[in-house]
N, CA, C and O atoms as a CHARMM CRD file, in Angstrom:
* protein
*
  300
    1    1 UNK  N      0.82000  -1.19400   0.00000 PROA 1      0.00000
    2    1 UNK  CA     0.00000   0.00000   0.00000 PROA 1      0.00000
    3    1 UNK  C      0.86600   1.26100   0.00000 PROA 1      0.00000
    4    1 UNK  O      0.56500   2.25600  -0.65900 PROA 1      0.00000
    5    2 UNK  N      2.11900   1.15800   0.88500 PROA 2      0.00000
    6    2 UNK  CA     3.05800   2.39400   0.79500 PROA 2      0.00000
    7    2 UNK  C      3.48700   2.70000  -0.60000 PROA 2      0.00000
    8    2 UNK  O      3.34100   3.91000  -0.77800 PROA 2      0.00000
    9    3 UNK  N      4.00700   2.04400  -1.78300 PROA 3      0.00000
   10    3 UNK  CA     4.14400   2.46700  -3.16100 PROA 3      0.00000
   11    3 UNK  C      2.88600   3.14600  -3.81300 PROA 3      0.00000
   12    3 UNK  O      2.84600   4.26300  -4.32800 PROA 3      0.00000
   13    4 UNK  N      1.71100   2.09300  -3.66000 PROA 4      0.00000
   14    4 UNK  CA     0.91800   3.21100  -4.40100 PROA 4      0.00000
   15    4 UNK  C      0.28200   4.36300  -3.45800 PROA 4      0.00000
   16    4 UNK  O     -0.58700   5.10000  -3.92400 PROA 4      0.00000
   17    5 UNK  N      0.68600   4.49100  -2.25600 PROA 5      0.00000
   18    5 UNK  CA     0.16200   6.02500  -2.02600 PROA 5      0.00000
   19    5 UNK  C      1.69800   6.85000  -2.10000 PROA 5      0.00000
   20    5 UNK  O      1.84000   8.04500  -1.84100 PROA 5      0.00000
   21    6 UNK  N      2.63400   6.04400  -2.45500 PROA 6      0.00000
   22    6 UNK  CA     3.96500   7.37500  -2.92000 PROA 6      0.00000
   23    6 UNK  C      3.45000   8.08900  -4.21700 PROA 6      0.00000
   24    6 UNK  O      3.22600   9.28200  -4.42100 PROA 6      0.00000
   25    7 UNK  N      3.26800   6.40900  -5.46400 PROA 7      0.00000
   26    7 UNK  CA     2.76700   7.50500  -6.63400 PROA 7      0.00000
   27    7 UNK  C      1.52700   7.89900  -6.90100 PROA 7      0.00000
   28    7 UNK  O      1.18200   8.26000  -8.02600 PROA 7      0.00000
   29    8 UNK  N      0.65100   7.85600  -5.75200 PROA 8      0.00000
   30    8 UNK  CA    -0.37400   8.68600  -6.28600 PROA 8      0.00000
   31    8 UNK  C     -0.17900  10.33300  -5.47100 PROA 8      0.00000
   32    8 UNK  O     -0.85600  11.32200  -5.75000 PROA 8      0.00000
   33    9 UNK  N      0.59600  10.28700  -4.73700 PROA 9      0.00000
   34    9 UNK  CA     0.67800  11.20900  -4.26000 PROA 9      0.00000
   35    9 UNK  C      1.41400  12.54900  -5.13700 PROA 9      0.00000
   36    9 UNK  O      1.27800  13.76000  -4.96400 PROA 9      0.00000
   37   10 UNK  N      2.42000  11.61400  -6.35700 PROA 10     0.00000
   38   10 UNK  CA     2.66800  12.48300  -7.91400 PROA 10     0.00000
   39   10 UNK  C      1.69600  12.63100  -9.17700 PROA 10     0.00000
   40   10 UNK  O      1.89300  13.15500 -10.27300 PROA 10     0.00000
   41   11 UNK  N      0.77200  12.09700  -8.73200 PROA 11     0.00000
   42   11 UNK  CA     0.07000  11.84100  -9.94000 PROA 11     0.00000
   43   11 UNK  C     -0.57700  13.82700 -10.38200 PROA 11     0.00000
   44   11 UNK  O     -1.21700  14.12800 -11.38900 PROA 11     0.00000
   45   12 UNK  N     -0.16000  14.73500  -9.35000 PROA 12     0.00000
   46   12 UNK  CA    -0.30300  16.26500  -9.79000 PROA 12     0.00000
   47   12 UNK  C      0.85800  16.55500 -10.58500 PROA 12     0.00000
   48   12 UNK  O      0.81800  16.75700 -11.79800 PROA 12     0.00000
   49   13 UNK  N      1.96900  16.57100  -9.81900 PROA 13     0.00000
   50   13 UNK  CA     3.27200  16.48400 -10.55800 PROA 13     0.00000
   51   13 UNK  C      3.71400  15.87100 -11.79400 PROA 13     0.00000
   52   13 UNK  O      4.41500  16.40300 -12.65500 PROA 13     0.00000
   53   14 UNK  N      3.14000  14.47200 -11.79500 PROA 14     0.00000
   54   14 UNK  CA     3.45800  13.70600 -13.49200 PROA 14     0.00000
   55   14 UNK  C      2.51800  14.49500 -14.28500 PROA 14     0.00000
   56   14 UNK  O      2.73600  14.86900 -15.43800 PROA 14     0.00000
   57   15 UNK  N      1.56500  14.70500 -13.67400 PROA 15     0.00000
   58   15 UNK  CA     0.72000  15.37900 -14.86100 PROA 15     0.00000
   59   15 UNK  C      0.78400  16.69100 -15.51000 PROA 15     0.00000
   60   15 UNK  O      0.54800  16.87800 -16.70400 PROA 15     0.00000
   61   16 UNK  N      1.29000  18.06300 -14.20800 PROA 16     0.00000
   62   16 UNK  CA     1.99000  19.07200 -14.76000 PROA 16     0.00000
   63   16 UNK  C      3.49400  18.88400 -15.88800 PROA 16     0.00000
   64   16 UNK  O      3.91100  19.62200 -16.78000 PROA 16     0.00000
   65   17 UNK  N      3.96100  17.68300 -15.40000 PROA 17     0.00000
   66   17 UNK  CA     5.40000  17.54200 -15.98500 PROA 17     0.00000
   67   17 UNK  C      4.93000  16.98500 -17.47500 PROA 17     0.00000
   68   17 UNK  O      5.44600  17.58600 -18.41800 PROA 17     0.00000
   69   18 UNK  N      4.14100  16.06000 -17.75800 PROA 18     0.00000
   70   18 UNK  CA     3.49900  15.65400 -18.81100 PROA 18     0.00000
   71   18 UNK  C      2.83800  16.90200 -19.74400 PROA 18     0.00000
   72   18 UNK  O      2.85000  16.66000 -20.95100 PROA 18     0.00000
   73   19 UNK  N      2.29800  18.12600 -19.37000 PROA 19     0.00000
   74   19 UNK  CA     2.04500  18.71900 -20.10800 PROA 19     0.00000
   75   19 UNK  C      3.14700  19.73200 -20.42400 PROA 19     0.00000
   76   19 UNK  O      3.07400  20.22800 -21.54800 PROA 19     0.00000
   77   20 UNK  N      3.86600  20.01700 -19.86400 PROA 20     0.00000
   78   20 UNK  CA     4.75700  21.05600 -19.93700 PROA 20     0.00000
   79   20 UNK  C      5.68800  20.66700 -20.79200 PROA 20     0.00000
   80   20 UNK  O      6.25700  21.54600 -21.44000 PROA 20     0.00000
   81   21 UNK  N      6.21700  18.64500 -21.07800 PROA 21     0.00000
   82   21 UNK  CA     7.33300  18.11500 -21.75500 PROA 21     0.00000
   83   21 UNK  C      5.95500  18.44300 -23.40200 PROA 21     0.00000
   84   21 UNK  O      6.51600  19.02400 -24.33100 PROA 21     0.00000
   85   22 UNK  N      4.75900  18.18300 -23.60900 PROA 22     0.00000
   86   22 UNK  CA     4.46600  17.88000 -24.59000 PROA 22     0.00000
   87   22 UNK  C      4.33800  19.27400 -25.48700 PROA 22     0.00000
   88   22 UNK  O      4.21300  19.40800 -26.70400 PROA 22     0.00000
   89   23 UNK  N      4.43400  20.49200 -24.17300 PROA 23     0.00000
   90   23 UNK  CA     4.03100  21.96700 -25.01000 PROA 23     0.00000
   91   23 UNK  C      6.04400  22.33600 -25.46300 PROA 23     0.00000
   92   23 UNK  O      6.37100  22.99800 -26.44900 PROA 23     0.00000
   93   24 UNK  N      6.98500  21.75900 -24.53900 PROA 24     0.00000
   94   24 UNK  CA     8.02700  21.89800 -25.14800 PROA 24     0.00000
   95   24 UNK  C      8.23800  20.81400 -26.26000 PROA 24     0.00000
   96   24 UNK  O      9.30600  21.08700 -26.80900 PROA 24     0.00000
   97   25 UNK  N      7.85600  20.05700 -26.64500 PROA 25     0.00000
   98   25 UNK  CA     8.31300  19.42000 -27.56900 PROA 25     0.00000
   99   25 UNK  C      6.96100  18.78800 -27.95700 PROA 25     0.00000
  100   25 UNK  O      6.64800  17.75000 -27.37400 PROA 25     0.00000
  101   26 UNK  N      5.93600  19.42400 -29.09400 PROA 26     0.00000
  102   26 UNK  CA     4.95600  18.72400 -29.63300 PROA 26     0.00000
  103   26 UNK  C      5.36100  17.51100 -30.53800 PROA 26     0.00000
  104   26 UNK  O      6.40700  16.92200 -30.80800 PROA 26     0.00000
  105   27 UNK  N      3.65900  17.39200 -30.97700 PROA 27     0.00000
  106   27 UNK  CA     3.61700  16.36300 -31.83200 PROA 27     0.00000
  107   27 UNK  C      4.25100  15.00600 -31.37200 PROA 27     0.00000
  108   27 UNK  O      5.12100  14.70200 -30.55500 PROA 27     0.00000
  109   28 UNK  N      3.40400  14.28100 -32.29000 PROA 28     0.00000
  110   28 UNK  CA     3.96000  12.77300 -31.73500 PROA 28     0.00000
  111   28 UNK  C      4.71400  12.13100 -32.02200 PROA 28     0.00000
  112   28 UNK  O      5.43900  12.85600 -32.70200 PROA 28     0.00000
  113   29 UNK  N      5.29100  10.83800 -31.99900 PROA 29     0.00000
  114   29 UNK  CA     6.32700  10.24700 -32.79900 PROA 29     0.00000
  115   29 UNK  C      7.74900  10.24500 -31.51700 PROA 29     0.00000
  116   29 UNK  O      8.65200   9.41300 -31.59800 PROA 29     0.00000
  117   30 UNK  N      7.71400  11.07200 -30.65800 PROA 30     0.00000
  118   30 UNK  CA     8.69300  11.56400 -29.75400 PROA 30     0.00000
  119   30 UNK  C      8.14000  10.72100 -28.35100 PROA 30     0.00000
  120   30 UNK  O      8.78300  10.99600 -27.33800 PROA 30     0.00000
  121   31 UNK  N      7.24000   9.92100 -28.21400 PROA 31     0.00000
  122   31 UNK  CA     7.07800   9.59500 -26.80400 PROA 31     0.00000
  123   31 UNK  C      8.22700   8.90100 -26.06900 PROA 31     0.00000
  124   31 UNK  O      8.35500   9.27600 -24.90400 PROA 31     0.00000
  125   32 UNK  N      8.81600   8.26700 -26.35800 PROA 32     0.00000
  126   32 UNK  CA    10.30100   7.83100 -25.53900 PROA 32     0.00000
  127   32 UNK  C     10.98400   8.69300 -25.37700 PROA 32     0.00000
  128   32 UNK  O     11.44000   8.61800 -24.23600 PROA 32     0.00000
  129   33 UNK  N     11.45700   9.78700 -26.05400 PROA 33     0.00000
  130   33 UNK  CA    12.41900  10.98000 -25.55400 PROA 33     0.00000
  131   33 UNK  C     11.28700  11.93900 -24.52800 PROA 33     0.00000
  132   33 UNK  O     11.70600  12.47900 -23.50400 PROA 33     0.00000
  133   34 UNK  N     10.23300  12.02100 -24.84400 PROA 34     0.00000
  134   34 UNK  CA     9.62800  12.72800 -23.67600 PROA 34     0.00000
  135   34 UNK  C      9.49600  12.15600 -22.57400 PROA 34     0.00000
  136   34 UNK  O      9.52600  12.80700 -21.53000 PROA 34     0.00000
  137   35 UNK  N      9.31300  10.72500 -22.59200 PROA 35     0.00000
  138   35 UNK  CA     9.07800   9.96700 -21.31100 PROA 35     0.00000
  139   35 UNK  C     10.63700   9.79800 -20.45100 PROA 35     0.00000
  140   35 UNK  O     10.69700   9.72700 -19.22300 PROA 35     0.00000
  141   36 UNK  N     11.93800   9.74700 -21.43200 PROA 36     0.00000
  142   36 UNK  CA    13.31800   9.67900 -20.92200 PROA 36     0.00000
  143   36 UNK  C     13.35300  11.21700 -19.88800 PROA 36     0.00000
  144   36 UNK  O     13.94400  11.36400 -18.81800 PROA 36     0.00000
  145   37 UNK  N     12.53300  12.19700 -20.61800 PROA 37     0.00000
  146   37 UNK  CA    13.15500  13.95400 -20.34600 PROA 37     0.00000
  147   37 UNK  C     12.21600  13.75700 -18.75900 PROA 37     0.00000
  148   37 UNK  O     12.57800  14.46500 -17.81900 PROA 37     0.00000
  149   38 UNK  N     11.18600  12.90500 -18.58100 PROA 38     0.00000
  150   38 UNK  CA    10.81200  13.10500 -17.52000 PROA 38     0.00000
  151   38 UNK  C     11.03800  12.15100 -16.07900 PROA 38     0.00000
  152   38 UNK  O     10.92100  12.35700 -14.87100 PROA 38     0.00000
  153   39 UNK  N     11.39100  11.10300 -16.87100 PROA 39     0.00000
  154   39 UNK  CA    12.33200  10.18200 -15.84400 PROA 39     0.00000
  155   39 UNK  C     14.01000  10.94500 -15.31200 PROA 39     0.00000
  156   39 UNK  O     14.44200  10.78800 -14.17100 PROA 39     0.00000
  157   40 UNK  N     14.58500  11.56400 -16.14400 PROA 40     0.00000
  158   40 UNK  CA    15.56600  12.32100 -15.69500 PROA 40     0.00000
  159   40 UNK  C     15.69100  13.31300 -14.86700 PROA 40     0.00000
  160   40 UNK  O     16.44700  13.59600 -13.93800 PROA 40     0.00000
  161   41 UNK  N     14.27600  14.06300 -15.69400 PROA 41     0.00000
  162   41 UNK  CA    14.09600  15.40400 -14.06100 PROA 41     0.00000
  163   41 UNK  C     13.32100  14.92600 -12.63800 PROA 41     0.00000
  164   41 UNK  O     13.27900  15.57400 -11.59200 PROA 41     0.00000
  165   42 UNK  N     12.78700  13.75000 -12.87400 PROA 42     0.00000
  166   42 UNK  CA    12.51200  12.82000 -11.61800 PROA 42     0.00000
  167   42 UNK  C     13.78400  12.55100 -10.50600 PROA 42     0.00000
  168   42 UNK  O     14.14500  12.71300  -9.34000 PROA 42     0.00000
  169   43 UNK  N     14.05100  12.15800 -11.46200 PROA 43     0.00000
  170   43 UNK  CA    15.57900  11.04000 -11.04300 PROA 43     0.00000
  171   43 UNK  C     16.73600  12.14300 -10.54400 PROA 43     0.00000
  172   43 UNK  O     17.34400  11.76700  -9.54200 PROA 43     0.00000
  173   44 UNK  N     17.17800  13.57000 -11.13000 PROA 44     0.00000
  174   44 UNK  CA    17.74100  14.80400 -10.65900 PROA 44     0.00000
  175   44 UNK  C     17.53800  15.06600  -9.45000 PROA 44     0.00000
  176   44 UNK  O     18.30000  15.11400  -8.48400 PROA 44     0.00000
  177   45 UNK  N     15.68500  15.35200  -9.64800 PROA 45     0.00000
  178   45 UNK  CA    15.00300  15.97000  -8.13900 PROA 45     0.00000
  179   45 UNK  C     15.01000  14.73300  -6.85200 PROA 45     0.00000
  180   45 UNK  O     15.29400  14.96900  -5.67700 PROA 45     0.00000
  181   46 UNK  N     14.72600  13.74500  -7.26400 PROA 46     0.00000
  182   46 UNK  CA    15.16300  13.09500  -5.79200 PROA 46     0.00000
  183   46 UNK  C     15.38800  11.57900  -7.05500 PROA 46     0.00000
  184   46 UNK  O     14.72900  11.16400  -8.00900 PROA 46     0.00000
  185   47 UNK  N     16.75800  11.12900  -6.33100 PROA 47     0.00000
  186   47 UNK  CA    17.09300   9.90100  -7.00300 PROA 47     0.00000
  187   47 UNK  C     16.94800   8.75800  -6.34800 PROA 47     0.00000
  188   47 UNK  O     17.73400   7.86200  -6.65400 PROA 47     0.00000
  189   48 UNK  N     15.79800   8.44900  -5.16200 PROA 48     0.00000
  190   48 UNK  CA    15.01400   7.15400  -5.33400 PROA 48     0.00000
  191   48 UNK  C     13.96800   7.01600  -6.02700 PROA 48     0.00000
  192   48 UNK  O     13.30700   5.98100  -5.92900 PROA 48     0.00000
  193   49 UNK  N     13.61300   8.00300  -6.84800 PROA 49     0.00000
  194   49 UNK  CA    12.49800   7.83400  -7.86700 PROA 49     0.00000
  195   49 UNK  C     12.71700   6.67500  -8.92300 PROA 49     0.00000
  196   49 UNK  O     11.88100   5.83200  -9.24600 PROA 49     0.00000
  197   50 UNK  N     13.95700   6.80000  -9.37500 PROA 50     0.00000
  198   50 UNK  CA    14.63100   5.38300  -9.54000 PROA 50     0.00000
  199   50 UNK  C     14.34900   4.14300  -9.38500 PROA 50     0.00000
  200   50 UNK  O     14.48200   3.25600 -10.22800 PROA 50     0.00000
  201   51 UNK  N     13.85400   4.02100  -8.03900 PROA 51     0.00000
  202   51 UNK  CA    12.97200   2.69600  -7.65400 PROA 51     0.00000
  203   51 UNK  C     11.69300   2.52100  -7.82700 PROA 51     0.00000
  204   51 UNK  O     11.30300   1.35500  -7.77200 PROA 51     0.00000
  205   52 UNK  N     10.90500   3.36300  -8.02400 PROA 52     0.00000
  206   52 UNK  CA     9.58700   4.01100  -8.27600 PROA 52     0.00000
  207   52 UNK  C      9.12600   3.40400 -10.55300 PROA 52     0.00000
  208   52 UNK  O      8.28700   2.91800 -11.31200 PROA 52     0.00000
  209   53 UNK  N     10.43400   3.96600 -10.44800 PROA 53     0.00000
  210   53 UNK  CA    10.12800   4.39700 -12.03100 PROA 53     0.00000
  211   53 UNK  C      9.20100   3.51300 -12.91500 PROA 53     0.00000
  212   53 UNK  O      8.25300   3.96900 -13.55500 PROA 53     0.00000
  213   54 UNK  N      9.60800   2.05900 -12.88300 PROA 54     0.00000
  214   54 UNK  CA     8.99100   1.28000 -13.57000 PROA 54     0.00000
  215   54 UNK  C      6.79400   1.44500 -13.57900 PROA 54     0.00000
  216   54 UNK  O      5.98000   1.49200 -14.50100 PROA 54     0.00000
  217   55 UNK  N      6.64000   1.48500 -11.83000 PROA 55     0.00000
  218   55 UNK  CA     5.19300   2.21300 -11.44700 PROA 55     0.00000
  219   55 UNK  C      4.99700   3.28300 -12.07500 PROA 55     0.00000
  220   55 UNK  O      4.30100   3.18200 -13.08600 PROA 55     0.00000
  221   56 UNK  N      5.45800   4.47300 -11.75300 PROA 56     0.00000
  222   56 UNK  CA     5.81100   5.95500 -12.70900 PROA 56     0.00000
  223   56 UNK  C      5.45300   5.45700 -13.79400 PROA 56     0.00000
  224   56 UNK  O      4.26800   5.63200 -14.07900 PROA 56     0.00000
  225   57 UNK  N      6.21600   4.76400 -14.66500 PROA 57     0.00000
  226   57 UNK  CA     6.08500   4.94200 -16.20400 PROA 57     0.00000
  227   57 UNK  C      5.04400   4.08100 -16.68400 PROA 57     0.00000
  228   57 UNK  O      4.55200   4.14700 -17.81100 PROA 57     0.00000
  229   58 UNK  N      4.76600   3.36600 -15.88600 PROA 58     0.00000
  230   58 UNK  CA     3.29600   2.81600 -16.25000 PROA 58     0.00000
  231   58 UNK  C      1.77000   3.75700 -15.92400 PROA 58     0.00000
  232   58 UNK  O      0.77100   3.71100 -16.64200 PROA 58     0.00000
  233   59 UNK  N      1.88500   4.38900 -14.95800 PROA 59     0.00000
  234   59 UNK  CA     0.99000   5.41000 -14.64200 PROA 59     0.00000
  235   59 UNK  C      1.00700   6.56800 -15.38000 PROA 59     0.00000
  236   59 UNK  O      0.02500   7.30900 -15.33700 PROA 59     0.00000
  237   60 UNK  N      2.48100   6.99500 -16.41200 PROA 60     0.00000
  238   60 UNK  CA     2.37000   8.44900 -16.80700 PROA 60     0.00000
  239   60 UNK  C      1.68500   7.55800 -18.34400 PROA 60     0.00000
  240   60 UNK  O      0.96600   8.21200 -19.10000 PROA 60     0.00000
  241   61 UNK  N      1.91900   6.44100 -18.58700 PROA 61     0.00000
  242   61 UNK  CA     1.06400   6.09800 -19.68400 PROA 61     0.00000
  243   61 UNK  C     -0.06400   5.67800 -19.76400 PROA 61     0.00000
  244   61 UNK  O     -0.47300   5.35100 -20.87800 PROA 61     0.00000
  245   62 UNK  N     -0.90600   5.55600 -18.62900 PROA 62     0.00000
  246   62 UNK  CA    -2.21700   5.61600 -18.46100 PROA 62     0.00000
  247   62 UNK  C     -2.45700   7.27100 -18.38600 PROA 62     0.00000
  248   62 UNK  O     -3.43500   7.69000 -19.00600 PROA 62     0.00000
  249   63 UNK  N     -1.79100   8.04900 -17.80700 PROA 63     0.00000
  250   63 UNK  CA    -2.33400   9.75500 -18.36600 PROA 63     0.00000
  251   63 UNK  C     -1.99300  10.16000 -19.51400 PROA 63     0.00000
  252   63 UNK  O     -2.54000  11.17600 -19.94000 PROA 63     0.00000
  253   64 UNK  N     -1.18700   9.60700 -20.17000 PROA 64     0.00000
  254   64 UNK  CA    -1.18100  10.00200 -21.47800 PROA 64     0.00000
  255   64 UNK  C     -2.06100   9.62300 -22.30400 PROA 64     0.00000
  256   64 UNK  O     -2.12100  10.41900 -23.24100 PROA 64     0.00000
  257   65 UNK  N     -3.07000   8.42700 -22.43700 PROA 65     0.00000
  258   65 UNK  CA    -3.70600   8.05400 -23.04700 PROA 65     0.00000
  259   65 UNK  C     -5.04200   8.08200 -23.07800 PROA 65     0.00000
  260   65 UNK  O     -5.93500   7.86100 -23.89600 PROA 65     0.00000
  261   66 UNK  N     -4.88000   8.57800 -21.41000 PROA 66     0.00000
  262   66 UNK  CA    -6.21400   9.69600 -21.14600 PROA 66     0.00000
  263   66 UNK  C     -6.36100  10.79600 -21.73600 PROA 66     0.00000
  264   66 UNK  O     -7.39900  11.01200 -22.36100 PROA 66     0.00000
  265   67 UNK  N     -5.29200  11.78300 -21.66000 PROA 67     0.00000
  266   67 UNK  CA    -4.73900  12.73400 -21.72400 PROA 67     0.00000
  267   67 UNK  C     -5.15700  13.09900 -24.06700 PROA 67     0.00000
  268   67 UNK  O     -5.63000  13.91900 -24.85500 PROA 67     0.00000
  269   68 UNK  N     -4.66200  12.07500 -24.00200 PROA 68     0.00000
  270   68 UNK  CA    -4.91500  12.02300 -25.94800 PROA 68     0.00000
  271   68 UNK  C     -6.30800  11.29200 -26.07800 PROA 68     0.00000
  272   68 UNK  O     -6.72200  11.48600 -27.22100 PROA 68     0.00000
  273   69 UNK  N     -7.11600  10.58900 -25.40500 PROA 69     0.00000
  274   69 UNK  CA    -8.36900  10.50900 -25.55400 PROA 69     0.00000
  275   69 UNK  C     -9.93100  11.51100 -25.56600 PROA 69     0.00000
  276   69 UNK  O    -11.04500  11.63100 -26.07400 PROA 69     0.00000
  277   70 UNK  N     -8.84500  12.12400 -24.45600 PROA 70     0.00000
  278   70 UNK  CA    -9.74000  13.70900 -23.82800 PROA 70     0.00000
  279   70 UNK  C     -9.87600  14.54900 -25.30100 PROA 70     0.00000
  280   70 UNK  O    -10.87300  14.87300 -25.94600 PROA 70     0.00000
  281   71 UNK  N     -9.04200  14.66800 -25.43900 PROA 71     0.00000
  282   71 UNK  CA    -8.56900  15.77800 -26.13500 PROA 71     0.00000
  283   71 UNK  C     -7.75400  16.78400 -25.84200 PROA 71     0.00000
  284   71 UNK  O     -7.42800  17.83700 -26.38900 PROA 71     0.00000
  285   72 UNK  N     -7.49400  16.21700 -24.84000 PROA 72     0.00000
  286   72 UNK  CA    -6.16700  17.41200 -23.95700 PROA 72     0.00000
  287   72 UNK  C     -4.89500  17.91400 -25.23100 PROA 72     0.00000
  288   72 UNK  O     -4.44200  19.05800 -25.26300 PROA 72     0.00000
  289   73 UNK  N     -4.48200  16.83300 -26.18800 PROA 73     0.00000
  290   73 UNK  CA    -2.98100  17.20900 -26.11800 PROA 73     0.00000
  291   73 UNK  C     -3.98900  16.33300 -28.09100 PROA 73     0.00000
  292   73 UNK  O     -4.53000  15.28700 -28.44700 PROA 73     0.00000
  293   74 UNK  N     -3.58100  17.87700 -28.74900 PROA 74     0.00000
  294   74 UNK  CA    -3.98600  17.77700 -30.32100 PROA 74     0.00000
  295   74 UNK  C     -2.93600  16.97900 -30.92500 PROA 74     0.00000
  296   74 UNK  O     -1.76500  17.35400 -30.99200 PROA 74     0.00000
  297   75 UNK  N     -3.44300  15.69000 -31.43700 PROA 75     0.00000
  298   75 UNK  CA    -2.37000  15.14300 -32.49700 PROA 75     0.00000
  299   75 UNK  C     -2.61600  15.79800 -33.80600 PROA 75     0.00000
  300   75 UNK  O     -1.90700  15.52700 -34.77500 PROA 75     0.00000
């Protein structure tokens, strides 16, 4: 139970960081370098996120696919 209330407790943060990587670098075709740019500034700001990451990157791709279903983020 302690992991998933660490990452839900980012799930504001992945999601600001998710929009901010997609308005610096649109369009699609780029999702691995955006998903690398945000595992790195994770991993900078505190580096046990590291242990986290694999959860992280499964959760920032369930908001992304929300996120492009919505209509949040124009392909």
């Amino acid at each position: 139970m302690g992991i998933i209330m660490q990452v839900l407790q980012l799930l504001p943060a992945l999601i600001v960081a998710i929009k901010a990587i997609e308005e610096a670098i649109p369009g699609s075709g780029k999702g691995e370098q955006k998903l690398e740019a945000i595992r790195q500034v994770l991993i900078s700001i505190d580096a046990s996120v590291g242990d986290l990451w694999p959860k992280i990157q499964g959760v920032i791709g369930v908001l992304v696919n929300v996120l492009n279903a919505t209509g949040v983020f124009k392909k």
